[in-house]
N, C-alpha and C positions, 0 to 999 in steps of 0.2 A: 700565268700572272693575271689576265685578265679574269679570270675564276673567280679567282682572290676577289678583286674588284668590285663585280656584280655583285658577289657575296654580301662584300660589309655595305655597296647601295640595298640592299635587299633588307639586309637589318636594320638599317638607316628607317629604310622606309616604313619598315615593321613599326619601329619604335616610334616615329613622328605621326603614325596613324593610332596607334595604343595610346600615346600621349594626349592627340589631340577628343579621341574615343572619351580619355578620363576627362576631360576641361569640359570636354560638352556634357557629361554627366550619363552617355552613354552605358559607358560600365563604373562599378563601383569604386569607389573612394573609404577613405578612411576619416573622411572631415572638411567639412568647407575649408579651404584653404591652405589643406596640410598638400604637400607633395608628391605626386604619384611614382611609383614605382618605374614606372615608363620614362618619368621626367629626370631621375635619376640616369637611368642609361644613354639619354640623348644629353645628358652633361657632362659623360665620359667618352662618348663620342665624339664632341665636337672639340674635349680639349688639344690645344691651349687657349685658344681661341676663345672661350666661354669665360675665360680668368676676367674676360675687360669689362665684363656684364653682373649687373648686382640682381641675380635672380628673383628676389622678391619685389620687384617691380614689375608692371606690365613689358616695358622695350626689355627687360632684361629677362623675361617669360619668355618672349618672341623673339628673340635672340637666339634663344637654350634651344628653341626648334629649328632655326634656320641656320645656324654657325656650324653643325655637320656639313653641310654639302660644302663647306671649303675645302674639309677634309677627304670628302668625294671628289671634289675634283683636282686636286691634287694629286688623287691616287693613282685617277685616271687621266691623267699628263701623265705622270711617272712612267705607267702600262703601256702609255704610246709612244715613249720616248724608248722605251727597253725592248718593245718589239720590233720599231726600226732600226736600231742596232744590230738586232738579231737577224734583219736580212742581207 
């Protein structure tokens, strides 16, 4: 279980560095303004959590990157909860 875990932190993290990659203009975009593909998966990641946030604001940008890790840590309470059981 805890596999699992590290896994989806590991994408988490993939995507919040690819996202933040596209904002700074690091790697390419498709338009001032439009959406990165990155910023896309760090908004399926974090839901439901991202539903309270209107992404086309700044707090609601900065939001879309930081609302994952609830769902990290969450997962990792759950992993620590299931392998105490287990002993």
């Amino acid at each position: 279980m805890k596999w699992l875990v590290r896994l989806f932190t590991a994408v988490y993290l993939v995507a919040l560095g690819l996202d933040l990659a596209a904002t700074v203009g690091y790697i390419g975009t498709t338009g001032a303004g439009e959406e990165t593909l990155a910023s896309r998966f760090l908004y399926y990641i974090g839901l439901p959590w991202n539903m309270f946030f209107d992404p086309k604001t700044t707090t609601g940008s900065v939001a879309a990157m930081l609302v994952p890790a609830i769902n990290v840590g969450i997962l990792w309470l759950a992993a620590d909860l299931i392998e105490s059981r287990e002993e």
